[in-house]
N, C-alpha and C positions, 0 to 999 in steps of 0.2 A: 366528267366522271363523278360519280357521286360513293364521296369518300366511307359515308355510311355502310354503305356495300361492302369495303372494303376493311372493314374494321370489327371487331366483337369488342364490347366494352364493357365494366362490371365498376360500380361505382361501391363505395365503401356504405354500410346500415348509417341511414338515414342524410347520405347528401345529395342535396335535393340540384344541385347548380352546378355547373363545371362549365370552363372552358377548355376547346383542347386545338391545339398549333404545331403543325408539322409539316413542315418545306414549307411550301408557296400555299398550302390548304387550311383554311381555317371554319371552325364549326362551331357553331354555340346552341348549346339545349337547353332547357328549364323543364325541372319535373317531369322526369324522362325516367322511368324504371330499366335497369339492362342488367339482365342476368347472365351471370358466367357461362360459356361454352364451355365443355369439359375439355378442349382441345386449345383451350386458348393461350396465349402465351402469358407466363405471369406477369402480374402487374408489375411495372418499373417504378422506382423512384428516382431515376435522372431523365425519361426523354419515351414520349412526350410528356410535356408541363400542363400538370393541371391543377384546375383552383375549384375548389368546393369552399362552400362559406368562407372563405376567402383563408382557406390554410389548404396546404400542399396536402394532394392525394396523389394515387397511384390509378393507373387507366392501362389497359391493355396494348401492349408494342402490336404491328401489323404480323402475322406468322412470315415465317422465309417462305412463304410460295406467292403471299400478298405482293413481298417486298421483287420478286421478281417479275409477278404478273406487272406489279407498275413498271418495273423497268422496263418491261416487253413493250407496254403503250409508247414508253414516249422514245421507243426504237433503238433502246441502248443493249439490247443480245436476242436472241433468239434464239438459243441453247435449251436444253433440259439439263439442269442443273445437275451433279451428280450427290448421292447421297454423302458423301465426305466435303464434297464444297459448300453442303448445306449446314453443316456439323463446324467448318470450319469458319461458317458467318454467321451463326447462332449468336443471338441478340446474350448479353451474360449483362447481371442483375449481380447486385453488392449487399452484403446483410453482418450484421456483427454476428448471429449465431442462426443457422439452419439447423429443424432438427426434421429428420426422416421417419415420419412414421407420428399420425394422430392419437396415439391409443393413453394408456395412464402415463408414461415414463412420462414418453414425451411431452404429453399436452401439465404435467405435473413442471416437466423444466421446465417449461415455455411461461409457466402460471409464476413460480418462483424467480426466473431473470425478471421478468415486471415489473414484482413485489420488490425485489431488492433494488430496482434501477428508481422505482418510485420514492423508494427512503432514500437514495442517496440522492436525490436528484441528479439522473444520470441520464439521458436518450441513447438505450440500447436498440436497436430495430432486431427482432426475434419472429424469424418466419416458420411455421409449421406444414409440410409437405405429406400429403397423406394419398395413398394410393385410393381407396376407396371413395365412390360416388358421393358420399357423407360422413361427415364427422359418426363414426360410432358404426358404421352399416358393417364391418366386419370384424366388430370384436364379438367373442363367444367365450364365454367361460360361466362355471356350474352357476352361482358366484354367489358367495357370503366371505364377505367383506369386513375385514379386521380394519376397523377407522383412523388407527391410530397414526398414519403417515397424512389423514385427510384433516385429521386433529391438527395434526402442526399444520398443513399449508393453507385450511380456510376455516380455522377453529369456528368460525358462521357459519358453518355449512347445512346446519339447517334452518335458520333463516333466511338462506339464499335459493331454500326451495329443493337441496340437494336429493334425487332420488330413491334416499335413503328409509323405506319406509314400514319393512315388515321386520319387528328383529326377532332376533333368533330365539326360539323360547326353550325347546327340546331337542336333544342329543341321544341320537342312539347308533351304534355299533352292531352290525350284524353279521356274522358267518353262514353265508349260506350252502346247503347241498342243494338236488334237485328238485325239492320238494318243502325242503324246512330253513328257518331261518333259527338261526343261534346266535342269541345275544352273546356279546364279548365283552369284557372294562374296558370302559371307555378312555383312551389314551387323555394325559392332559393339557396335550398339544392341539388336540380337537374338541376344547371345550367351546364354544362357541357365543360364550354372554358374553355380550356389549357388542357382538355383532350384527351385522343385518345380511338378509335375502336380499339378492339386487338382478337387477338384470344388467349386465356389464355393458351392454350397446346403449340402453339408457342412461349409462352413470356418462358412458362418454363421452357420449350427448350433451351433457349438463358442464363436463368440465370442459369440453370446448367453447362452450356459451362462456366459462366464466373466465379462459382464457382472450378471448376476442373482445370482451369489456377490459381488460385491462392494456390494449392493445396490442396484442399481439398477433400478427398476419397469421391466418387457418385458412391454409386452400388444399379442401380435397377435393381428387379427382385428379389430382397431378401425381402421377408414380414415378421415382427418381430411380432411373434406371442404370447410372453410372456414378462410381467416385470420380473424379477427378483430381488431379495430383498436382503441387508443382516442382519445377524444375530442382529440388532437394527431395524431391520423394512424400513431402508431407501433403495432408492432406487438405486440400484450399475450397470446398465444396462439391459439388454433385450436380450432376444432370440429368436433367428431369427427361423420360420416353418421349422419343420422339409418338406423333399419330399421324396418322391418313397412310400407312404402309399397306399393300396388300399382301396375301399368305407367302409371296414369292419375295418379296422386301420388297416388290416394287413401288414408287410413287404413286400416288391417289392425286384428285386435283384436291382430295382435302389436306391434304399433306402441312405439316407446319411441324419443324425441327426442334428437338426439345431444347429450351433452353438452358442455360448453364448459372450456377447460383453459387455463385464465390461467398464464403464467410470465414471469417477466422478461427469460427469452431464452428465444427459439426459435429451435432450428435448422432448418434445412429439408436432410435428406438423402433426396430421393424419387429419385433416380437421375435418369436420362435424362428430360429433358421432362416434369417434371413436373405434374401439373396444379392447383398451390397455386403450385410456383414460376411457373408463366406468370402468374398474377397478380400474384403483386412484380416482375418485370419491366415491365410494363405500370407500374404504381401509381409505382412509385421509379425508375423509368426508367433501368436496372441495364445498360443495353446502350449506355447513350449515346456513352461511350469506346471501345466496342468491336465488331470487327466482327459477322456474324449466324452463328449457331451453324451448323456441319455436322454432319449425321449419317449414317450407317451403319445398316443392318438388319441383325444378325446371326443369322443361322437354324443351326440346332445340332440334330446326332444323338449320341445316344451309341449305341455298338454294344458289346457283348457279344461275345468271339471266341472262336476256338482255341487253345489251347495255342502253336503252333504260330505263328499271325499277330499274335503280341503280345509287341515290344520293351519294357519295360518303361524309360520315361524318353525315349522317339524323340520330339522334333520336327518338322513339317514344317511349312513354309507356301511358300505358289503365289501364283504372279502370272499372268497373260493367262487363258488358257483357263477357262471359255465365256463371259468375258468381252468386249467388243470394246474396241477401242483407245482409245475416248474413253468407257469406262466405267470407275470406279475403283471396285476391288474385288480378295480375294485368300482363300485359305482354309487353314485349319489342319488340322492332323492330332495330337493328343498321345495316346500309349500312358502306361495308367498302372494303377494296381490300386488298389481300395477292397473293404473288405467280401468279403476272396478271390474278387471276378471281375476278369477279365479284362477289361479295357476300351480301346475308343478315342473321344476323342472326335474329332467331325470336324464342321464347320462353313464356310459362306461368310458372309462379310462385302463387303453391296454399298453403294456410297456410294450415299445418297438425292438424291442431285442429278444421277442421271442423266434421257436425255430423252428418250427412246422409251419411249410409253405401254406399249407391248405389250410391254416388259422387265416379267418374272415372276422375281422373287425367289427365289419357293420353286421352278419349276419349272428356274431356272439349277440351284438347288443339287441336284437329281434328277439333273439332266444331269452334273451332274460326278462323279457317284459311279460314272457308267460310262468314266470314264477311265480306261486301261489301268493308272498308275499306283497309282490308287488304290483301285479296285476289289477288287487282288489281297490287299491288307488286310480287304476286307469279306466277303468269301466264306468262306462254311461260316460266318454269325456271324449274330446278330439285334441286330434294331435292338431296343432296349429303352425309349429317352425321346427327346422332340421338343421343344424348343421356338425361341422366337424373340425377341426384343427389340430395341429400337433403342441404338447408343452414339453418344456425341461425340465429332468427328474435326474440330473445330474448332481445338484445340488452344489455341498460345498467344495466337492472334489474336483467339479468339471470347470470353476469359475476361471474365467480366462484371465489374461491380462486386461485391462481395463483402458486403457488409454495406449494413444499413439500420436505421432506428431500432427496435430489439425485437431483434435477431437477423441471421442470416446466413445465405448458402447454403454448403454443402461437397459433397464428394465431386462426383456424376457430375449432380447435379443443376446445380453451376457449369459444369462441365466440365474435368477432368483428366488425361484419359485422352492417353496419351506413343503416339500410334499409330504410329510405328515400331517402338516396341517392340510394339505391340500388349497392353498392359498399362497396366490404370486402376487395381487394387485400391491397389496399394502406394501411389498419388498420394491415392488418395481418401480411406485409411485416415489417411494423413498429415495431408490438409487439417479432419478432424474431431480429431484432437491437438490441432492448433493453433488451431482454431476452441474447443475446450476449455479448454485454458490459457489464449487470451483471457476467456475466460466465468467461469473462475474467478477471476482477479484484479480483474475489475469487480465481481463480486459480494460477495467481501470487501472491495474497497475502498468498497461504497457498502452495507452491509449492511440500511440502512433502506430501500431502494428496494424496489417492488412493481409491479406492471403496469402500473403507471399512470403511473409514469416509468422509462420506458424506457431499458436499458441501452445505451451504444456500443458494437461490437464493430467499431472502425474499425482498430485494433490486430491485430486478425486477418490482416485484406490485406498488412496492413506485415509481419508475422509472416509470410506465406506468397509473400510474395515476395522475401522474404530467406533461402527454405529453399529445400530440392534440388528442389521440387518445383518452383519457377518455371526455377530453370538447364537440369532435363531440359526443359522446353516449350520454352523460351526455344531449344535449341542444336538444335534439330527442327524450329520453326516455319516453313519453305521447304516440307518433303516434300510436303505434302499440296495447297497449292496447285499444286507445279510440275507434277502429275499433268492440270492442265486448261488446258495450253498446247495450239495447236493439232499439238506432235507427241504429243499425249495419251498414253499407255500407255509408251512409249518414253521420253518424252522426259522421262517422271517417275522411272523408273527410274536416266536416265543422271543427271540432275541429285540426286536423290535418294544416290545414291552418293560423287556427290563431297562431298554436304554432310555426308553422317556420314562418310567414308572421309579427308578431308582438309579439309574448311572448320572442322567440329565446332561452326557457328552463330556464327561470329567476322567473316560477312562483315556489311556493314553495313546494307544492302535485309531488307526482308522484306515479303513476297508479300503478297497482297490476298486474299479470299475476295468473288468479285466480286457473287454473288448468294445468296438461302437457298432453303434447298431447293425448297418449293413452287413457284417462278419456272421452274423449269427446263426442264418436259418441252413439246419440242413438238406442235402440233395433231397429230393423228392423219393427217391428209390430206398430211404432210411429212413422216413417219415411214413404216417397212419393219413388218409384222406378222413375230411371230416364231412356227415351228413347231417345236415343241416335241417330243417324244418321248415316248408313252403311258408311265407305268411300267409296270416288269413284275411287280412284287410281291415281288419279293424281296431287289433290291440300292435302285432306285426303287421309293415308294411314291403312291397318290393324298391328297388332300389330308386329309382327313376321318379317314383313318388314320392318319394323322400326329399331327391333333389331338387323336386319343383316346390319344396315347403322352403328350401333355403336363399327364393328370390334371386338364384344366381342368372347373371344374365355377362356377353361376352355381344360386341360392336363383332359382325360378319365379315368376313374376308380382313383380316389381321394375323401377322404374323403368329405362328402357334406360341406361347409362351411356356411347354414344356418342351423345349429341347432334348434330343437326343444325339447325343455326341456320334455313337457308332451306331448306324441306324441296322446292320447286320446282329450284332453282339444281342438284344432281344431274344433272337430265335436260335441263332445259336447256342446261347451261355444260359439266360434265363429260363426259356422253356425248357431247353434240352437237360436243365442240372434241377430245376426249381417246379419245373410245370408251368410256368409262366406266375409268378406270385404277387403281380403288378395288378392284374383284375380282382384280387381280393387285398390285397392293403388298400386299395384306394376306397376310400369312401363314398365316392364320386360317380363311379361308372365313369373314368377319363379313357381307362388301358381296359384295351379287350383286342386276345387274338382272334383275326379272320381266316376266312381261305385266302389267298394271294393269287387275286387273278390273271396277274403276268407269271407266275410260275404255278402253274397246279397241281395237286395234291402237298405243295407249303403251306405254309402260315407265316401271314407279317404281321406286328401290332400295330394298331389303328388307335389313336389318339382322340376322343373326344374332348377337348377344349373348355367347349364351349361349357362342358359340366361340372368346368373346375371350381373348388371351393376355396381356392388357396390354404390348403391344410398342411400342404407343402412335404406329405408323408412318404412321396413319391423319390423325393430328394433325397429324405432321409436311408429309406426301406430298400431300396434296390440295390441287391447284391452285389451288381455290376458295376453303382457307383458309377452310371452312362447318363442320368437323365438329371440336366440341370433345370430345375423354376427360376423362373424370370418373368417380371412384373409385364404384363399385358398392357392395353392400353389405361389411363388412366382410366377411372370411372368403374371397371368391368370388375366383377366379381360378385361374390355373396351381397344379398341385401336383408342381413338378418332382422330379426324382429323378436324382443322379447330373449334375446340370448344373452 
């Protein structure tokens, strides 16, 4: 038998040598390239042993269908394994800190425990677990970028080559109608010197590279699909999706059980609404103190231009137009260069708690690219990348509990995001620092500790609310409620002004977020339908073309990853109270009603998958609070560019 066959293997940047020994089988290579399977199980560091320039690496264990196919040969069962007995032989891997999720928190913690384990001469092992095909491939944000969290963690950061390269030169504020644009004062929470225009998937790009030089394990393409607990309840690590399931769960012969990854902290950086964090909310009841999170749909073009139509360093952001009065929402414009092109980004951000079913997201933001304002930016250009996501606009009221027994939440998965400024990185980047330096000093202070008792990370909260990151929330927390007073649109602007222009978060009230999103929209038979404006293909596009700019791509015959709890409750509840309001929040084209061909003249909804952008809007938005997101296979989703 040849063991080759039977193995995927992935050597660590630049070892050239390894030997590898297991049972009675032994193999030796030289100068032998092997690239990671996306399905493969992670690397170990107890078994099997391997040597690269003669110090210990990590090499890929055989998946649970290998480990049974051998046992089939040499006659030891000849069962089909069931999916729980494969769960229950899951090879499990040992780490001092896991953190879930590659984007800024985390790969900012990951960079930080290094840094500190470096000074103190310490050997932490810090593994970073990213669902996405590539470091970076599905962050999207507008993104000008406050340095000052990247200041503290790699004050080099530009002579390490850091993506940082168009800054910000021009600030302007606009109130539009359907035709004009009206300059407003500029808040001075969005002043934007000593910033930069960034493309967010390239910065994270950059700060994965500069975590993996400092050794710290970055394997994306592994989606951690479960907490895991132990016998006190705390939490001991996570395990990663299982793959090779087909749409029924059934076994694949590519089948390989996800493994399981015990650490004594885990952090949870999955960004907005995650779908591991909605379960420590629930379990530790992380929301108790605090109000319910709001969020935003952010939907994003980047555009390719002319010579011509590209200020290098321009700002813009709108208020009103095509938005209505009691919807809150507003959109960007940043001119910047990567890669010698020319580019703008452009995006609308809509709050998810508005309440007319028939508001379309994606077809608002169509509609805006034909205002006269903004258009004359996109002409003679092409669109190049689409995509979409949800953020937190909850701010300082929604911030949850911070820690639990095992680990913590950071970045955008707590919620950080300062949205007057309209900027999360630098808060989120922050909050995994400090989530770090908490995690390092428990670790050395209790160095015999292992998964099984649980470290505190209660020092964190305390730590992050004694930093800049709670004062900017904290001196902001009015803006975003005062926008859903009954003078809506207006009356959030004028109060919004005076809190950054003269209060500066010193008055002593602060606002309520009265209800969470889902609660919000009304029945359809109380609501106006909106018509909308065909695109034309050039400046507007239809939806499905859009999709195909955001690279999103899904492994065929896999389990669907939008669940539907009450697969009746759609047509009953949704359509019958809403019109069905799931084909327009998505950005996607995922939800669209059909005829029902086992019952006719019904309608079932019909799930497109495969066209999910992980925006996760769908979790949020639905009234029925029936449809859970959950991580897909490893690898699958958006492959943005330029976002």
């Amino acid at each position: 038998m040849s063991l080759s066959r039977q193995f995927t293997l992935a050597l660590p940047r630049g070892a050239r040598r390894y030997t590898l020994q297991t049972g009675t089988f032994n193999w030796n290579a030289k100068a032998t390239k092997f690239v990671p399977y996306r399905s493969l199980s992670l690397l170990s560091r107890n078994c099997p042993w391997v040597t690269a320039n003669h110090a210990l690496v990590r090499t890929a264990l055989p998946s649970a269908t290998v480990s049974r196919r051998l046992a089939t040969v040499a006659g030891e069962t000849n069962s089909t394994p069931s999916l729980e007995e494969l769960h229950a032989d899951r090879f499990v891997d040992e780490t001092d800190v896991v953190i879930v999720g590659g984007g800024p928190s985390g790969l900012s913690a990951a960079i930080r425990l290094k840094q500190l384990a470096a000074e103190n001469n310490k050997d932490i092992r810090v593994m970073v677990v990213e669902k996405a095909g590539e470091i970076g491939a599905h962050m999207l944000s507008g993104a000008v970028i406050e340095p000052r969290a990247l200041n503290e963690l790699i004050p080099d950061w530009k002579d390490k080559g850091a993506p940082l390269t168009t800054p910000a030169t021009s600030d302007s504020m606009k109130f539009l109608t359907e035709k004009s644009a009206i300059s407003l004062p500029h808040p001075p929470q969005m002043n934007n010197k000593g910033n930069y225009i960034i493309s967010l998937n390239n910065f994270v790009k950059w700060l994965g590279e500069q975590a993996e030089e400092l050794g710290v394990e970055v394997y994306p393409g592994f989606a951690a699909s479960e907490v895991l607990y132990n016998d006190s309840g705390a939490v001991k690590g996570i395990a990663l999706n299982d793959v090779g399931l087909d749409k029924d769960f059934n076994l694949k012969e590519s089948f390989e059980a996800g493994m399981a990854i015990h650490a004594k902290v885990t952090l949870f950086a999955e960004g907005c609404h995650g779908s591991l964090s909605k379960t420590l909310f629930r379990k530790f009841n992380l929301r108790e103190h605090s109000q319910p999170q709001k969020y935003g749909i952010g939907i994003k073009e980047v555009w390719e231009v002319p010579d011509d139509k590209l200020e290098p360093g321009k700002v813009i952001h709108t208020l009103g137009w095509p938005m209505d009065m009691h919807t809150y929402g507003g959109s960007f414009m940043y001119h910047f260069e990567a890669d010698g092109k020319k580019l703008i980004s452009l995006g609308l951000v809509v709050g998810l708690d508005y309440s007319n079913p028939y508001l379309n997201p994606y077809k608002e933001f169509q509609r805006l690219k034909h205002h006269p304002y903004i258009r004359q930016y996109l002409e003679n250009g092409q669109c190049i990348s689409y995509g979409a996501r949800a953020l937190n606009e909850g701010g300082y009221q929604s911030i949850p509990k911070l820690y639990f027994p095992g680990g913590a939440l950071i970045g955008c998965t707590a919620g950080f995001l300062n949205v007057p400024k309209i900027k999360g990185t630098h808060t989120a980047m922050k909050s995994g620092m400090l989530a770090a330096e908490t995690a390092f000093a428990e670790l050395t202070a209790n160095p015999n500790a292992d998964s099984s008792t649980p470290i505190s990370m209660q020092s964190y909260e305390d730590a992050l609310k004694k930093s800049w990151v709670y004062r900017e929330l904290h001196e902001v927390r009015n803006c975003i409620p005062s926008f859903h007073s009954p003078l809506g649109l207006y009356g959030g602007i004028l109060y919004s002004g005076l809190e950054t222009l003269i209060l500066k978060g010193k008055m002593p009230w602060t606002f309520k977020h009265k209800l969470a999103d889902w609660q919000t929209l009304k029945p359809a038979s109380e609501s106006t339908p909106i018509d909308y404006p065909k695109p034309d293909g050039v400046i507007s596009f239809d939806l499905l073309t859009s999709v195909s700019r955001s690279g999103t791509n899904h492994a065929e015959n896999q389990p669907v990853h939008l669940r539907v709890r009450d697969k009746s409750l759609p047509v009953q509840r949704n359509l019958k109270i809403f019109d069905g309001p799931e084909n327009r929040f998505c950005p996607a084209g995922v939800y669209e009603y059909v005829d029902d061909e086992a019952n006719p003249g019904q309608k079932r909804l019909q799930i497109n998958s495969q066209n999910c952008v992980h925006c996760k809007t769908c979790d949020i938005k639905d009234p029925s609070q029936n449809i859970d997101w959950v991580v897909p296979e490893g690898g699958g989703g958006p492959q943005y560019v330029y976002t």
